[in-house]
Backbone as numpy.savetxt, mean C-alpha at the origin, in Angstrom:
# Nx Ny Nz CAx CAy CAz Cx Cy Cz
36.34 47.59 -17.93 36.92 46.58 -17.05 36.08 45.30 -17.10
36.67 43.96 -17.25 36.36 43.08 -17.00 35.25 42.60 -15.66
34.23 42.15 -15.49 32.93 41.95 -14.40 34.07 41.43 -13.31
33.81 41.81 -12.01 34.57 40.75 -11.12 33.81 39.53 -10.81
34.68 38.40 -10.87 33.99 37.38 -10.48 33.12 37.22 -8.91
32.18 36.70 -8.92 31.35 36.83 -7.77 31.98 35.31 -7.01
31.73 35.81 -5.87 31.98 35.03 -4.89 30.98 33.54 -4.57
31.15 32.81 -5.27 30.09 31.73 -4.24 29.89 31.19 -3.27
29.58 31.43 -2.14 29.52 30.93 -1.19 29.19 29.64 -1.51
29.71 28.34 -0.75 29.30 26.63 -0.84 27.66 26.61 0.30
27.14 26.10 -0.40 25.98 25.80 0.47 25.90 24.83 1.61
25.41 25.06 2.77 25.87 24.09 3.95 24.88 23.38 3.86
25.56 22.50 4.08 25.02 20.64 3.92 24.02 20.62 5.50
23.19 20.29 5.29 22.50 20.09 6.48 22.33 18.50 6.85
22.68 18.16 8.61 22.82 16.89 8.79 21.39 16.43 8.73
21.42 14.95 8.51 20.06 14.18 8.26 19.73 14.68 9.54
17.91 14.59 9.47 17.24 14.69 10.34 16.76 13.13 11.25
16.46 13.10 12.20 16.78 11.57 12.95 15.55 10.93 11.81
14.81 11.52 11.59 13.37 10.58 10.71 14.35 9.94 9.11
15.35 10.87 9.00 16.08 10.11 7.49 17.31 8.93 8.26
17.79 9.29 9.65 18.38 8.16 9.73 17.86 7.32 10.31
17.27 7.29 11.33 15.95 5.68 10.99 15.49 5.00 9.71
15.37 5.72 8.77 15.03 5.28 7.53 16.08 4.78 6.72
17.16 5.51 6.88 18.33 4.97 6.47 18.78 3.33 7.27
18.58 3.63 8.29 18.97 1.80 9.08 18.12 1.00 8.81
16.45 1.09 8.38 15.76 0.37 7.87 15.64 -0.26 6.35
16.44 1.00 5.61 16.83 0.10 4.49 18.51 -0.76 4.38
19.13 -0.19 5.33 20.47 -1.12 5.62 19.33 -2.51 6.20
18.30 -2.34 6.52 17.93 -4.18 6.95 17.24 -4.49 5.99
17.06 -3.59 4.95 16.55 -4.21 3.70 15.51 -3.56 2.89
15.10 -2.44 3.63 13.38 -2.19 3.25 13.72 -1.52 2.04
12.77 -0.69 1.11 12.99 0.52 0.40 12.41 1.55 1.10
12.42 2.52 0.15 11.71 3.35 0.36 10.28 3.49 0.59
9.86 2.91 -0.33 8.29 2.26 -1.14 8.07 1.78 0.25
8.97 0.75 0.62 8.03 -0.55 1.86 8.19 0.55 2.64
8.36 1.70 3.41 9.27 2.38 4.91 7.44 3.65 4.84
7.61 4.13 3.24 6.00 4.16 3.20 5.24 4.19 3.17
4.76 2.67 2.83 3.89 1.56 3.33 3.89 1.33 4.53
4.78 1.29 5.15 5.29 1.58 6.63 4.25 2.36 7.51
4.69 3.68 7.29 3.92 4.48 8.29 2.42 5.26 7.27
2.40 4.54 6.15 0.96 4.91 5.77 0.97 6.41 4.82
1.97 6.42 4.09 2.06 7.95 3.61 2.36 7.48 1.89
2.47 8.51 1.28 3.54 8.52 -0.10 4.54 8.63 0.13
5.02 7.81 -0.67 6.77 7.59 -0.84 7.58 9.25 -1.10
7.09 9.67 -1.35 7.68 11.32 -2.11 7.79 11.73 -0.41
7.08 11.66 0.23 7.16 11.65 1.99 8.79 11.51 2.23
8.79 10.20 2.33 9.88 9.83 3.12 11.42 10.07 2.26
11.49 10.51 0.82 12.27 11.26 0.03 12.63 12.76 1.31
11.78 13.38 1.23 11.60 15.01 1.89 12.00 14.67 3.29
12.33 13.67 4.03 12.86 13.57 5.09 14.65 13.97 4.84
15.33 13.44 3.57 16.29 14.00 3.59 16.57 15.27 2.69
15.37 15.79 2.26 15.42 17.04 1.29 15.05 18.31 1.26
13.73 17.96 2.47 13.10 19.21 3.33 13.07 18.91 4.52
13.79 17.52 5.81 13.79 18.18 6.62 12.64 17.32 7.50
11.42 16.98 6.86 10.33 16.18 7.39 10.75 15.20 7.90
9.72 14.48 8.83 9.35 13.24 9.34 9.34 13.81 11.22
9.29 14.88 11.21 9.27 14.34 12.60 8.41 13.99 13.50
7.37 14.32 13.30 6.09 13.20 13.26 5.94 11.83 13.10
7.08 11.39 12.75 7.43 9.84 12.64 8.26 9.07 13.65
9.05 9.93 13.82 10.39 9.54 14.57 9.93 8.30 15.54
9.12 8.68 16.50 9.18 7.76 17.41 8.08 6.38 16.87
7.61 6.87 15.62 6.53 4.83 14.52 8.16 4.41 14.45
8.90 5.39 13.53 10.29 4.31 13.22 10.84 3.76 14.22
11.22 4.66 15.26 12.03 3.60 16.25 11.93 2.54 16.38
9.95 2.50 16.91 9.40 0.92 17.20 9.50 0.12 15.68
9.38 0.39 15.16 9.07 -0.29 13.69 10.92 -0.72 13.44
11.73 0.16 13.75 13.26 -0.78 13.46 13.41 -1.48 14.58
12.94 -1.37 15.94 12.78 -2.40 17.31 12.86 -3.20 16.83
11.16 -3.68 16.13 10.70 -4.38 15.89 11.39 -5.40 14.77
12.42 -4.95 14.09 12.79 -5.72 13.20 13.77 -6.29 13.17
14.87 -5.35 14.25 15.89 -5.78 14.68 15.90 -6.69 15.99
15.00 -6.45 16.82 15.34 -7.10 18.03 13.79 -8.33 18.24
12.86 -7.93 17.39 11.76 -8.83 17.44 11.77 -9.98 16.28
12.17 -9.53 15.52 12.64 -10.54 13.86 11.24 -10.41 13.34
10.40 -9.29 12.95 8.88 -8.74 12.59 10.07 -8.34 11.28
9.24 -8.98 10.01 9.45 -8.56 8.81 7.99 -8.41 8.36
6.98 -8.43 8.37 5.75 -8.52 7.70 5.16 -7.52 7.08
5.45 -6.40 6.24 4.68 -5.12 6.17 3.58 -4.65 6.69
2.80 -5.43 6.61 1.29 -5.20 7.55 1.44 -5.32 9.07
2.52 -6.10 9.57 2.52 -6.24 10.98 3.72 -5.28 11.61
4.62 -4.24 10.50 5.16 -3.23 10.87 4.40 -2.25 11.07
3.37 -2.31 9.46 2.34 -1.04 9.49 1.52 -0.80 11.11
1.15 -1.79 11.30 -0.01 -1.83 12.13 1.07 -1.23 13.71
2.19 -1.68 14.04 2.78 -1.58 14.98 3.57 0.74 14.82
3.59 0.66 13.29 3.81 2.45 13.00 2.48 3.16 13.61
1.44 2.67 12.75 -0.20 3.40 13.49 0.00 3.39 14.81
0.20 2.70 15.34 -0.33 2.84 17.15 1.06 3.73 18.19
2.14 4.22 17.18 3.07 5.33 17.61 3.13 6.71 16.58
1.86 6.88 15.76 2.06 7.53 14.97 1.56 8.94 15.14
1.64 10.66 15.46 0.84 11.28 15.81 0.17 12.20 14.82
-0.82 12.24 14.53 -0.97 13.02 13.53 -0.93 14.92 13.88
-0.94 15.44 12.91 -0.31 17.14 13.46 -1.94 17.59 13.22
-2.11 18.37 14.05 -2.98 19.36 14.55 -3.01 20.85 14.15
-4.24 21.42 13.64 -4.50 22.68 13.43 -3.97 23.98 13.85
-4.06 25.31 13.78 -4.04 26.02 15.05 -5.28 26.01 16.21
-6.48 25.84 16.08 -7.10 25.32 17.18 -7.47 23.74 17.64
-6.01 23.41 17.25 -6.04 22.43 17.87 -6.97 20.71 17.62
-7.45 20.85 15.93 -8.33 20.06 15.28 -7.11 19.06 14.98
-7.74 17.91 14.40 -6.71 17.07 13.70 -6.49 17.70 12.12
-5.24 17.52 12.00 -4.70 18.00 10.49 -5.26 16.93 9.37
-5.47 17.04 8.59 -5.90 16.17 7.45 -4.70 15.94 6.57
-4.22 14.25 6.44 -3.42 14.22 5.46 -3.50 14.36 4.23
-2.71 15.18 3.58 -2.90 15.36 2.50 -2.01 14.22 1.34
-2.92 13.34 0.56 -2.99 12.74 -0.54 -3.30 12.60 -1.68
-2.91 12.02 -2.27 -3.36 12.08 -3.85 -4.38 10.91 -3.84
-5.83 11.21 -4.33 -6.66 10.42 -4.93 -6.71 9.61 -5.73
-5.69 9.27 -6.88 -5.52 8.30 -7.61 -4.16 8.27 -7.73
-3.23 6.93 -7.81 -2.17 7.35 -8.15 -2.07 6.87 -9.40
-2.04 6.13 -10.81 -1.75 5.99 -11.42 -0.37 6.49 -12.63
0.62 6.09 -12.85 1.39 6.67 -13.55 0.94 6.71 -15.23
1.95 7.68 -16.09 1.51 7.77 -17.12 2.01 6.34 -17.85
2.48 5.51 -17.56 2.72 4.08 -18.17 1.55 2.77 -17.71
0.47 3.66 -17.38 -0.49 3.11 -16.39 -0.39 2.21 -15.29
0.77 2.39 -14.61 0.77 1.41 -13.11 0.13 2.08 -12.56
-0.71 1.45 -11.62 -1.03 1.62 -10.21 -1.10 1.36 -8.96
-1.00 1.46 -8.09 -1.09 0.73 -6.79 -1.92 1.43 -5.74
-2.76 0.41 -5.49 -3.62 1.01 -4.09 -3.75 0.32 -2.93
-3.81 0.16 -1.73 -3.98 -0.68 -0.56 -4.90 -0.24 0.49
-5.68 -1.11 1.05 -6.30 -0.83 2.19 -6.45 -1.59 3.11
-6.26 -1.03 4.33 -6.25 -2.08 5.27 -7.20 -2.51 6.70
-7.55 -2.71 7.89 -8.63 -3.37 8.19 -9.44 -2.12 8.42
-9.19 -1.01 8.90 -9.79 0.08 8.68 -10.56 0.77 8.05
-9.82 0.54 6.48 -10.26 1.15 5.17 -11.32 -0.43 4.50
-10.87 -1.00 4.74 -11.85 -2.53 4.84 -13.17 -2.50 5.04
-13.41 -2.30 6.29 -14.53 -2.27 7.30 -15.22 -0.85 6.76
-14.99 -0.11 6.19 -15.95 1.01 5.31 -15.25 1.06 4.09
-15.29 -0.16 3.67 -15.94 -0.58 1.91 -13.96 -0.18 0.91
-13.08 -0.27 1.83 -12.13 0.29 1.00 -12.31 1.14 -0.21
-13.39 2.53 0.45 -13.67 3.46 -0.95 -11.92 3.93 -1.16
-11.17 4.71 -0.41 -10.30 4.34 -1.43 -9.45 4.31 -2.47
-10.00 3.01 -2.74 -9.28 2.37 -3.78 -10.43 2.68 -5.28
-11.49 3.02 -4.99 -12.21 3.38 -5.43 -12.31 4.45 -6.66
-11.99 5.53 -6.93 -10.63 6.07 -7.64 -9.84 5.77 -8.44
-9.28 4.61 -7.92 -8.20 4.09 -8.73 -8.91 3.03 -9.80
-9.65 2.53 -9.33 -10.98 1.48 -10.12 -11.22 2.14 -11.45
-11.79 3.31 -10.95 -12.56 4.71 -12.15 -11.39 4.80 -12.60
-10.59 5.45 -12.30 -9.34 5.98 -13.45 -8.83 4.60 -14.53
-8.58 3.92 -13.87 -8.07 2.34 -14.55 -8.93 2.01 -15.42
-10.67 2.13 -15.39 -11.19 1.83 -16.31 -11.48 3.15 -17.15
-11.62 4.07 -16.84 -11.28 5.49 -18.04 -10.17 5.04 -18.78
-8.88 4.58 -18.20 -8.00 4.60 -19.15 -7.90 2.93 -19.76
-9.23 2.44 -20.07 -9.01 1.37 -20.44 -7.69 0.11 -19.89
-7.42 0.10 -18.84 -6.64 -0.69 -17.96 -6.76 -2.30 -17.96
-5.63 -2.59 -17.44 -5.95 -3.85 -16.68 -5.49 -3.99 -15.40
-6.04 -5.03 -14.68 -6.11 -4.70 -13.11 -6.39 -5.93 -12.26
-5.58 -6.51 -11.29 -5.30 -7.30 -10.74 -5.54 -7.02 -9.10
-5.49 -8.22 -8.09 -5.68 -7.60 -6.71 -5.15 -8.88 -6.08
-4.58 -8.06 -4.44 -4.25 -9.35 -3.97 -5.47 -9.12 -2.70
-5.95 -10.30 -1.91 -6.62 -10.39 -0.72 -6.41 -11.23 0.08
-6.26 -11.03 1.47 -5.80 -11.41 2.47 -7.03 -12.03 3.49
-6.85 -13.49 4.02 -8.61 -13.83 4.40 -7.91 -14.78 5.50
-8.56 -15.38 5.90 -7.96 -16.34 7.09 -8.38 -17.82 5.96
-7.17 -18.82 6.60 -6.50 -19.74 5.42 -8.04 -20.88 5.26
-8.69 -20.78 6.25 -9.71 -21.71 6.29 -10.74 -20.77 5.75
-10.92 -19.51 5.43 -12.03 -18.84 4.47 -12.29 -19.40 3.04
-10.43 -19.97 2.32 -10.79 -20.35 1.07 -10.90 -21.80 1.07
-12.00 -21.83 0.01 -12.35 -23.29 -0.44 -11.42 -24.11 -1.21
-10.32 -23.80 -1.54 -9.20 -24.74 -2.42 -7.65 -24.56 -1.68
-7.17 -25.40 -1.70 -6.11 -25.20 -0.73 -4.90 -24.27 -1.79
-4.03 -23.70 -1.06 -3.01 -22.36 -1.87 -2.34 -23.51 -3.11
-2.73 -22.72 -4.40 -1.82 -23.46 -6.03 -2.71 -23.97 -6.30
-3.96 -24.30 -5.45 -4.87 -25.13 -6.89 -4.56 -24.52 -7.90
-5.30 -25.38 -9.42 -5.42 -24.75 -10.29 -7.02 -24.06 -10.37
-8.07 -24.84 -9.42 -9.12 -23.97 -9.37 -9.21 -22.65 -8.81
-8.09 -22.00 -8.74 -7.73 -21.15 -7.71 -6.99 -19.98 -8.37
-5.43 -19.90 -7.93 -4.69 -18.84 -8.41 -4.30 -18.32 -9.79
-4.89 -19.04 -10.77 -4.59 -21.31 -10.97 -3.20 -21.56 -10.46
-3.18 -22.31 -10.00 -1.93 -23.28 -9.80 -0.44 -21.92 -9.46
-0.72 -21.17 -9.20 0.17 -20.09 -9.07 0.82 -20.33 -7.45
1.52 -21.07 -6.59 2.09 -20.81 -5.45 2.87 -19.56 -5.15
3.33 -19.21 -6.35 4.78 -17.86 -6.00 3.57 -17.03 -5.30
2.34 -17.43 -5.93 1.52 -15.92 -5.73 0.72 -15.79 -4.33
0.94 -16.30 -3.46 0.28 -17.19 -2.30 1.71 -16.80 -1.06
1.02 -15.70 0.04 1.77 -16.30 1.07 1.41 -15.71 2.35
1.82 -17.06 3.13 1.13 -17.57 4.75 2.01 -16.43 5.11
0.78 -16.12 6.00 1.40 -15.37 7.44 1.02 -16.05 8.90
1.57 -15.15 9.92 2.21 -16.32 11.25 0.66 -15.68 11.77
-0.43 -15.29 11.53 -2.04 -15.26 11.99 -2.73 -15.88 11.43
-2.38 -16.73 10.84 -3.22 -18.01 10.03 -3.84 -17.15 9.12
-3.57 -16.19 8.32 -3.95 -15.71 7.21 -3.18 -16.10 6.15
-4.20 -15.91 5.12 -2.59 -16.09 3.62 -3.17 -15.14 2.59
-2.17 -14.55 2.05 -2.66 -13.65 1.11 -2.37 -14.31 -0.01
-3.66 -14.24 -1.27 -3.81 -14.42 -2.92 -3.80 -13.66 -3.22
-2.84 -13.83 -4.51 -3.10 -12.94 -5.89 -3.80 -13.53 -6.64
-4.78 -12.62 -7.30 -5.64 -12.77 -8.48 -5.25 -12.11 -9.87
-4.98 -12.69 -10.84 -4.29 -11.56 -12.19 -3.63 -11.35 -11.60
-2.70 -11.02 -13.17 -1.45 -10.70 -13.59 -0.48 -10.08 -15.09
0.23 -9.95 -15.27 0.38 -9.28 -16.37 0.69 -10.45 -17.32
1.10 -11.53 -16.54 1.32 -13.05 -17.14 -0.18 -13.34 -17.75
-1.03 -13.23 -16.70 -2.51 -13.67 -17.13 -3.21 -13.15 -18.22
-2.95 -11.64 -17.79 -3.69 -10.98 -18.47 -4.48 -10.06 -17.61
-4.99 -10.60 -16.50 -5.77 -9.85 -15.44 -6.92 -9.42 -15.85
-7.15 -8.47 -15.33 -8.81 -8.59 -15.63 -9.64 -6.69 -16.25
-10.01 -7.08 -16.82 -10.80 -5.62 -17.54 -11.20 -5.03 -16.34
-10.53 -3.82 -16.13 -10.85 -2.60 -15.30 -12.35 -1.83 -15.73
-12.68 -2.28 -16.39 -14.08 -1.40 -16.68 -15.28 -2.00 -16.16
-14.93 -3.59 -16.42 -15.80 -4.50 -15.55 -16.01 -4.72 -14.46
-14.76 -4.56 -13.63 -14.47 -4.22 -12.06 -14.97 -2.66 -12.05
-15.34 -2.01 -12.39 -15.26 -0.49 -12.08 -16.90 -0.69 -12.32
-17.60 -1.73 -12.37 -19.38 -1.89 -13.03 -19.35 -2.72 -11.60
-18.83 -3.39 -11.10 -19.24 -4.46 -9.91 -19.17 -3.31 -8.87
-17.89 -2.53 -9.13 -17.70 -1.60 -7.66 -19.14 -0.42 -7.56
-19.71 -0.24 -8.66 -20.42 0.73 -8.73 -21.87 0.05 -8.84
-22.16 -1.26 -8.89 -23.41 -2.15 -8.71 -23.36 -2.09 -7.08
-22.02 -2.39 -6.66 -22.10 -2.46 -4.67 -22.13 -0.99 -4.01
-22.61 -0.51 -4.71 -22.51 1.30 -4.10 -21.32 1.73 -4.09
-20.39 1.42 -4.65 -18.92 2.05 -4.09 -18.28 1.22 -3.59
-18.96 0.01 -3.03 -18.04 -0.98 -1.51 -17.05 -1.61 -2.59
-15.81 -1.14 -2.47 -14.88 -1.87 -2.98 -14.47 -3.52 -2.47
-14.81 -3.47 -1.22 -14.30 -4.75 -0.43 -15.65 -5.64 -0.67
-16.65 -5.32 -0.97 -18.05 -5.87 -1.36 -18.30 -6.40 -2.49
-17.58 -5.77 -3.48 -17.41 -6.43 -4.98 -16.66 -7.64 -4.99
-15.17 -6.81 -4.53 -13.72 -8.22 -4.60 -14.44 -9.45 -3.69
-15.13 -9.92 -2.73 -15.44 -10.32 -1.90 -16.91 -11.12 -2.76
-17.54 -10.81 -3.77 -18.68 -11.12 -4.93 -18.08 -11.76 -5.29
-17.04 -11.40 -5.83 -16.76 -11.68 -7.46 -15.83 -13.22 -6.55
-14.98 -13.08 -5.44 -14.49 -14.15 -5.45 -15.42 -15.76 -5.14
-16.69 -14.98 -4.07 -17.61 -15.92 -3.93 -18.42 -16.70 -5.11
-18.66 -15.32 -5.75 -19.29 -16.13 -7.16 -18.35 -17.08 -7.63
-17.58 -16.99 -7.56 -16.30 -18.01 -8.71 -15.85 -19.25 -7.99
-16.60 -19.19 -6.34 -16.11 -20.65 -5.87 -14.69 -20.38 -5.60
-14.11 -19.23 -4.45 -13.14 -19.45 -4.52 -13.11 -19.19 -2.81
-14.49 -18.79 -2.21 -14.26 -18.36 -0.79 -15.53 -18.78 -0.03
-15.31 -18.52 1.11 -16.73 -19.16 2.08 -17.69 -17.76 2.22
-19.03 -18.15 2.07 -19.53 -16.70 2.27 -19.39 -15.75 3.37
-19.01 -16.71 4.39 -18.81 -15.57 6.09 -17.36 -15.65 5.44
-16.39 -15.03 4.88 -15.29 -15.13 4.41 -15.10 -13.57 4.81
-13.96 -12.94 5.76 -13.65 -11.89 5.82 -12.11 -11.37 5.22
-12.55 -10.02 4.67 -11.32 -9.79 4.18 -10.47 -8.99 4.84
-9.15 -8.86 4.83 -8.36 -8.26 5.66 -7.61 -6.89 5.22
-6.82 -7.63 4.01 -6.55 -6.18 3.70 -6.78 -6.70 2.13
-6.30 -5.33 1.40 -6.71 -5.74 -0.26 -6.06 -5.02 -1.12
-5.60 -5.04 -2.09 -4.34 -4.41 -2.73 -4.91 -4.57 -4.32
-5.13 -3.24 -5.08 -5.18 -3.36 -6.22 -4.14 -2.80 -7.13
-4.02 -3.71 -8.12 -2.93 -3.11 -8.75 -3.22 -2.64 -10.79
-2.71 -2.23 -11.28 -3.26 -1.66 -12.46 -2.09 -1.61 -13.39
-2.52 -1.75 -14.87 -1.33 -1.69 -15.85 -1.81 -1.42 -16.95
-0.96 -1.26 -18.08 -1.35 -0.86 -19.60 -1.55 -2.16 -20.40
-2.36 -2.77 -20.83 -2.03 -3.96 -21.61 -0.63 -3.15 -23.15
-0.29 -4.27 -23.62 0.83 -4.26 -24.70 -0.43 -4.37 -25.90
C-alpha cells in the first residue's frame, strides 16, 4: 500500500510582541533597525528576535519614551534618543538577584571588513576600551579606519569645512541643538587612515582609546587641549 499522507498541521503565527510593535512605529517614523539598536544600546540581531523569538521585553517601556519622544517631542538625534532609552532601560538580573551581564560580541567586524564601533560619555570617561578590539582586529587585518568625534563647537580650532580641517568636507560635519558638532575624520573617499598605526597610538596610551583620538587630533592642530570628547565612533573597511 501506498504511505498515507501525513497530516500537517499549519504552524500558528504568533502575534508581535509589544517590543516588535514599538519598533515597528519607530521605523514607520523612519528609523531602521540598525538606528532602534543604537537606540537602546544592543546588537541589531537583538531587535530582529523581538519578532522571531519573542524578546524585548526589557525594552518595552525605553521604546515607549523613545517613540514619545519623537512623536510628540520632535527628538530625532540618536544620541539624545539613546541617552533618554538608558534612563528607562532595566537590565535582567541573576537568580540571586545580581545584575545580568550583557552579552556581546567583542569585535564586530564583517568578512568584507566593515566595522562599526561607538562609545558614548560613559564608555568615554574610561578610555572607550571598547572600541579597542576593533582597533586590534582592523589592524591584524590590515584595514583602514576612519572616526567620527563629537566635542563642543568652541573645542575646535577651525571653523566646520575648513580645508585645515575635515578638509573642506561640510557633508561630514553636524551641529547639534547642545552646542556640540560632530567631525568626521577619513573616509573611503580619502583613503582614511592605516589601522595599524592607530592600533600603535591606542597601545602607546595604554589602551585609552579616547586618549589617542584626542592626541592625534591635538597634534594636528585641529582641537584645544582642554578639548573634551563626547562620544566617538570608529569605523573600518577593506581598502580596494
Amino acid at each position: 500500500m501506498p504511505p498515507r499522507p501525513r497530516n500537517r498541521r499549519p504552524q500558528p503565527q504568533h502575534e508581535p510582541n509589544e517590543a516588535a510593535l514599538l519598533a515597528d512605529q519607530l521605523q514607520h517614523a523612519g528609523y531602521t533597525k540598525r538606528d532602534i539598536a543604537r537606540i537602546i544600546d544592543r546588537d541589531a540581531s537583538l531587535v530582529s528576535q523581538f519578532y522571531t523569538k519573542n524578546k524585548g521585553a526589557a525594552f518595552v517601556t525605553a521604546l515607549r519614551q523613545v517613540l514619545a519622544a519623537v512623536e510628540t517631542g520632535g527628538i530625532t538625534d540618536l544620541p539624545e534618543l539613546a541617552a533618554i532609552a538608558a534612563r528607562h532601560t532595566t537590565r535582567r538580573v541573576t537568580a540571586d538577584g545580581a545584575r545580568a551581564r550583557v552579552r556581546s560580541k567583542a569585535v564586530l567586524i564583517t568578512p568584507t571588513g566593515t566595522g562599526t564601533g561607538r562609545a558614548g560619555t560613559q564608555a568615554i570617561a574610561s578610555g572607550s576600551t571598547r572600541l579597542r578590539p576593533l582597533i586590534a582586529e582592523a589592524a591584524r587585518q590590515r584595514l583602514r579606519l576612519a572616526f567620527t568625534v563629537r566635542l563642543a563647537k568652541t573645542a575646535y580650532l577651525h571653523p566646520s569645512g575648513s580645508r585645515s580641517d575635515s578638509p573642506g568636507i561640510r557633508r561630514d560635519v553636524t551641529q547639534r541643538a547642545d552646542h556640540t558638532e560632530e567631525r568626521a575624520y577619513g573616509s573611503a573617499q580619502s583613503g582614511g587612515f592605516d589601522a595599524t598605526d592607530f592600533a600603535r597610538r591606542v597601545d602607546a596610551a595604554g589602551g585609552d582609546v579616547t586618549a589617542a583620538v584626542h592626541q592625534w587630533l591635538e597634534e594636528s592642530g585641529r582641537i584645544r587641549a582642554d578639548a573634551q570628547i563626547t562620544h566617538l565612533e570608529v569605523r573600518t573597511w577593506r581598502p580596494r
